[in-house]
TIDORO-699930 format. One record per atom (N, C-alpha, C, CB): z, y, x; residue in three letters. Coordinates in steps of 0.2 Angstrom, whole numbers, plus 2048, in hexadecimal, padded with zeros to 3 digits. Atoms other than C-alpha are relative to their C-alpha. Glycine has a CB too. Layout:
ZYXala;...
This chain:
8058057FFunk;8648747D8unk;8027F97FFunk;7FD801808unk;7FE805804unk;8648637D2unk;7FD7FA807unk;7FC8007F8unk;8038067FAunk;8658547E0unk;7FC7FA7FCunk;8077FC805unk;804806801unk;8598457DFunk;8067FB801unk;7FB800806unk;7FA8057FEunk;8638357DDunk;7FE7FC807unk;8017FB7F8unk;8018037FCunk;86382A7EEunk;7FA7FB7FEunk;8077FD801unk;802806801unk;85C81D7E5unk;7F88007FDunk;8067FC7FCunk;8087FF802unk;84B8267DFunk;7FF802808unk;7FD8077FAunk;8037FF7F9unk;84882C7F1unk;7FF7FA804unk;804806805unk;8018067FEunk;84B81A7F7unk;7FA7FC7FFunk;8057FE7FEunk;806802802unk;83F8147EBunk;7F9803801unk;8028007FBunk;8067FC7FEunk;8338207F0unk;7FE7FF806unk;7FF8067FEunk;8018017FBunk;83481E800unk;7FE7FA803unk;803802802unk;803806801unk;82F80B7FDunk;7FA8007FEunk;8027FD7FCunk;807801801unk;81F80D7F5unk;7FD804802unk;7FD7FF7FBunk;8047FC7FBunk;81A81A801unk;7FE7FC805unk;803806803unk;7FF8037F9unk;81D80D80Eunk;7FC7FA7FCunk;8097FF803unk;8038067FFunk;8157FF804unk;7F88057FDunk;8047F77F9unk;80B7FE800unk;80380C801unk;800800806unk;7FC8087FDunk;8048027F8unk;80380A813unk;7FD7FA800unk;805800806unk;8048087FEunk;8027F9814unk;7FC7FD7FAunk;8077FA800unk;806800806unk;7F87F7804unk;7F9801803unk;8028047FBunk;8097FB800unk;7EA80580Bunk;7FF7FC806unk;7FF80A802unk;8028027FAunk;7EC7FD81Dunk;7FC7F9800unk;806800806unk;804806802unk;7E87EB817unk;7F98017FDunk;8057FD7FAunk;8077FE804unk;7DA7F180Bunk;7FB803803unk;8028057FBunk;8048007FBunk;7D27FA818unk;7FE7FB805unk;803804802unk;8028057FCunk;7D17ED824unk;7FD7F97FCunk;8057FE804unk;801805805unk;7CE7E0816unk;7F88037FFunk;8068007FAunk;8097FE803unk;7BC7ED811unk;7FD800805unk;7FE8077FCunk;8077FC7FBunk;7B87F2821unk;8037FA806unk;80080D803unk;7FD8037FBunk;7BA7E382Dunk;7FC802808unk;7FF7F87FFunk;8027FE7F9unk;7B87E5841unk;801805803unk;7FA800802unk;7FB7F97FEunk;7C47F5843unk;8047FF804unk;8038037FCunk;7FA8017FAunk;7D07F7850unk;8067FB7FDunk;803808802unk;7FB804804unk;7DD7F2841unk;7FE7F97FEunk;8028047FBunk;801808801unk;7D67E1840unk;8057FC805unk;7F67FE801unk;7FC8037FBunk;7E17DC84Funk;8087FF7FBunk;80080580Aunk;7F97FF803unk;7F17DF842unk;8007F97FCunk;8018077FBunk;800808804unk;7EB7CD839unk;8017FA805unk;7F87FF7FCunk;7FE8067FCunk;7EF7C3847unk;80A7FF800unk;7FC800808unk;7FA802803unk;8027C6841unk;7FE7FC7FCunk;8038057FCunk;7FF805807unk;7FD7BE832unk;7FA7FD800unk;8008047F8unk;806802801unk;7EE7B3833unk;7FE7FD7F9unk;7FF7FC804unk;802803807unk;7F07A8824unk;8018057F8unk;8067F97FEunk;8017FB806unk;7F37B9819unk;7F7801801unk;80680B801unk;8087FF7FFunk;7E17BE820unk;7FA7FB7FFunk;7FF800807unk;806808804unk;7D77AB81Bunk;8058027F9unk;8017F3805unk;7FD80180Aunk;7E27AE80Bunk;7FB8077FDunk;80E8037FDunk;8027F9804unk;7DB7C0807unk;7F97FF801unk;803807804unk;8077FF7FFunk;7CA7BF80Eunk;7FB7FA7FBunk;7FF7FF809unk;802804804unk;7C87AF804unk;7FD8027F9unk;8057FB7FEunk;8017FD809unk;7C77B97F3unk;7FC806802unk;8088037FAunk;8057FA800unk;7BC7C67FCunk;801805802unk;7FC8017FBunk;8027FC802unk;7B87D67FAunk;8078057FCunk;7FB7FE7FCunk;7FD7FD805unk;7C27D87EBunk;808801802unk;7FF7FC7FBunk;7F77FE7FEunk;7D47D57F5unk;7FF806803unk;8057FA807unk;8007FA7FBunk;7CF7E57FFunk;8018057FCunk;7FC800804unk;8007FB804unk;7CC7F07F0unk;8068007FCunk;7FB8007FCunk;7FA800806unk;7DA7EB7E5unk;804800805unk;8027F97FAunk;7FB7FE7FDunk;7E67EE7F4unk;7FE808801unk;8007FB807unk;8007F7801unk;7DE7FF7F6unk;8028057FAunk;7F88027FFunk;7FE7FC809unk;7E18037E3unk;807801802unk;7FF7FA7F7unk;7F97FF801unk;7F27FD7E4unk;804805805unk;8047F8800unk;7FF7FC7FCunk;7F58087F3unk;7FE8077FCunk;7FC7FF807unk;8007FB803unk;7EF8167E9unk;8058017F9unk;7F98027FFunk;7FB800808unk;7FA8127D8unk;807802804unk;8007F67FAunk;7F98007FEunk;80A8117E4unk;800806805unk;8027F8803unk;8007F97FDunk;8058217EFunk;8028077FAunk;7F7800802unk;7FF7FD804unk;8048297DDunk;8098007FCunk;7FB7FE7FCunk;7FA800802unk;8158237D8unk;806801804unk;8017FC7FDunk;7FC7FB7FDunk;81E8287E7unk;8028067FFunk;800800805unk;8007F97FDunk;8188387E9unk;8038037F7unk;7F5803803unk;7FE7FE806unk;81D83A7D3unk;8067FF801unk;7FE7FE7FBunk;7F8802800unk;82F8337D8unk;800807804unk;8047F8804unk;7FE7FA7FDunk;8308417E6unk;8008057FCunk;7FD802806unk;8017FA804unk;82984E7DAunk;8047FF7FBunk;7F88017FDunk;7FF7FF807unk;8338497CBunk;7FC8007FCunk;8028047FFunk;803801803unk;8258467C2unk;8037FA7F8unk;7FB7FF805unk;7FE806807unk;82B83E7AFunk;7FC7F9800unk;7FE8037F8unk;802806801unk;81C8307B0unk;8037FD806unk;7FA8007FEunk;7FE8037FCunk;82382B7C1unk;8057FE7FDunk;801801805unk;
């Protein structure tokens, strides 16, 4: 059996960790007045920065949560296009 090098599980275990934060942003960002809206008073001026451009910061944080969900999960698999 063939090990994984450190340094692809590392890396994968980063953009598993940034589609969290990507989907959780995105979500709060489409759907405002959820419980997770209280998580933007960490950050107020990311929240008037994102909500400034709408809509659209919420979707394109959802996407990129799914492109980087897809390329973790291809580093774990070994997948060649990951």
């Amino acid at each position: 059996m063939v090990t994984r090098p450190a340094a692809v599980t590392v890396v994968a275990i980063s953009l598993l960790a940034a589609t969290t934060i990507a989907l959780v942003t995105g979500v709060t960002l489409l759907f405002p007045g959820t419980g997770l809206d209280a998580l933007w008073q960490l950050n107020e001026r990311a929240y008037s920065a994102f909500t400034a451009l709408g809509t659209v910061s919420g979707a394109f944080l959802a996407v990129l949560g799914c492109v980087t969900a897809s390329a973790g999960i291809g580093l774990l698999r070994r997948r060649r296009w990951a």
